[in-house]
N, C-alpha and C positions, 0 to 999 in steps of 0.2 A: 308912736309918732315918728315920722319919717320928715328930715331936713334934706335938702336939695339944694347943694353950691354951684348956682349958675356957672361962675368962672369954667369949674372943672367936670360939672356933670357927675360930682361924687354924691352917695346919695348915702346918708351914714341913719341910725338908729338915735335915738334920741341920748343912750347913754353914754356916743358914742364923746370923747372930749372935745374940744377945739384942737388940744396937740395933735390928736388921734388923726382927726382930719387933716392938719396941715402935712402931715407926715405921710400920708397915703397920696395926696394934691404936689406933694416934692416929686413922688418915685412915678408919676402921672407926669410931668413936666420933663424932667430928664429923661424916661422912656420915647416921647414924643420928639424931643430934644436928639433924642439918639438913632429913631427911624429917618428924621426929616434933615440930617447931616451924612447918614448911612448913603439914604436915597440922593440926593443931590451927590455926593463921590460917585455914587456908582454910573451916575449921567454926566457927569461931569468926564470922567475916566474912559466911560463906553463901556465896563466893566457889570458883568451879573452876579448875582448873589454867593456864587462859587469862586470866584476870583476877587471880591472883594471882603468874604468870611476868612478866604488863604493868608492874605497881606494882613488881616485884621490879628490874627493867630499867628502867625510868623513873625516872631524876633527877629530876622532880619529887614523887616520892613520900615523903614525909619519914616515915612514919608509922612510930612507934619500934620497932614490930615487924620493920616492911622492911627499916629499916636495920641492926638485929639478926640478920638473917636475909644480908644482907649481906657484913657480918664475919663472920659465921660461912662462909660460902663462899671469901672469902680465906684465911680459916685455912685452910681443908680443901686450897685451891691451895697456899696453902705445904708442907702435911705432906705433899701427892703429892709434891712435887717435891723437899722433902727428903729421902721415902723410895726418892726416885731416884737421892739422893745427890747433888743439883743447889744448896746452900744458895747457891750467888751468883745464881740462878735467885731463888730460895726469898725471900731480902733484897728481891727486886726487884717484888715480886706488885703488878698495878696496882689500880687500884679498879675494884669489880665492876662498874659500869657506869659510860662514860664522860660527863664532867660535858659538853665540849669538842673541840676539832679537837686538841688536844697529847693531848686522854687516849686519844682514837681511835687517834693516830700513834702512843703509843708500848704500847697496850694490841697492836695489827697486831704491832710488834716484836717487842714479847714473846712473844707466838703462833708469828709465825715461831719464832724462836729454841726456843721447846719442839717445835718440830713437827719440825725441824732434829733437833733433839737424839734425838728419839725414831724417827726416821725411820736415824741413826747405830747407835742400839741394835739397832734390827728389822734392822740389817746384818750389825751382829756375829752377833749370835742367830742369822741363816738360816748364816754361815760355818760357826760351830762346829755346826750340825744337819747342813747337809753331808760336813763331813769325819766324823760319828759316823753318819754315813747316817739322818739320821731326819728328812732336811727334807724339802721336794719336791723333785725331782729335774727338768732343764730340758728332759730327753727321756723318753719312755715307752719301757723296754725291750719290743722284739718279743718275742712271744709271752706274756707275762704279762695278764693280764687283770687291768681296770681295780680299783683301790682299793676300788670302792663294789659289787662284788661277793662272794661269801661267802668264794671262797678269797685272791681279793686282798686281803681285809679285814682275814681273819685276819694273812696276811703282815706287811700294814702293823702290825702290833698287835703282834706278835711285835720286827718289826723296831722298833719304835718305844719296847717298852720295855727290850730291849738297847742300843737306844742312848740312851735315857734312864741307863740304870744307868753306862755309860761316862761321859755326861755326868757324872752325882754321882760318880764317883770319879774324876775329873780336877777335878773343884772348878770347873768351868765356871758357866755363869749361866743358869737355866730363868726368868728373867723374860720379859715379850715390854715 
């Protein structure tokens, strides 16, 4: 079963929580939050997407708008990583561009450490697609014709939403 939050156009799975959703509906608000303050500087300024990315990245840019624009990107990195379920992650968000050689080193860390994390996810996710047959598979069965033809297609689509449905009723996780 499939719910539908007018407000936000989120469309979540039935297992998915209330928190699950408000925390997807934050990083949905401040992302939007963050084009529609971007876009207005950049008409505001007369400025294009290269010269407002520059100031945006440049420590020397103090100008109250950037640095508004700023914080507001660190929020948006904390509520990704909180709706990853990551909050010791989340406590940790560096500042959006580094002042120095510690903010560089530990901004590199941080990076790892998400890329790590999500690289650990995209593991579990292919296991569980595998054993429900809906991932990719590490050899092509003889005789079957490829995925991106009509009847292969359909196959894949069929098998894809049988194993979708298996997935929602083992309560497993469709994030990537």
């Amino acid at each position: 079963m499939k719910t539908a939050n007018t407000d936000s156009t989120v469309v979540a799975r039935s297992r998915t929580s209330a928190s699950e959703i408000e925390r997807v509906i934050a990083v949905r608000g401040l992302a939007t939050g963050i084009g529609a303050q971007r876009a207005k500087y950049m008409v505001d300024e007369r400025v294009g997407l290269t010269i407002g990315y520059n100031r945006l990245m440049g420590r020397g840019c103090t100008e109250e708008r950037i640095v508004a624009l700023r914080a507001m990107h660190e929020a948006m990195d904390r509520a990704v990583l909180r709706a990853y379920g990551w909050e010791d992650l989340a406590q940790r968000v560096p500042p959006y561009c580094a002042s120095g050689e510690a903010d560089k080193r530990a901004m590199e860390a941080f990076e790892s450490e998400v890329i790590e994390r999500r690289i650990g996810r995209g593991g579990k996710r292919a296991g569980e697609e595998r054993v429900l047959g809906i991932g990719k598979s590490e050899k092509k069965e003889k005789g079957k014709k490829a995925a991106g033809s009509e009847i292969g297609a359909k196959s894949a689509k069929k098998k894809g939403a049988e194993g979708q449905a298996e997935l929602d009723a083992s309560g497993g996780t469709d994030d990537t």
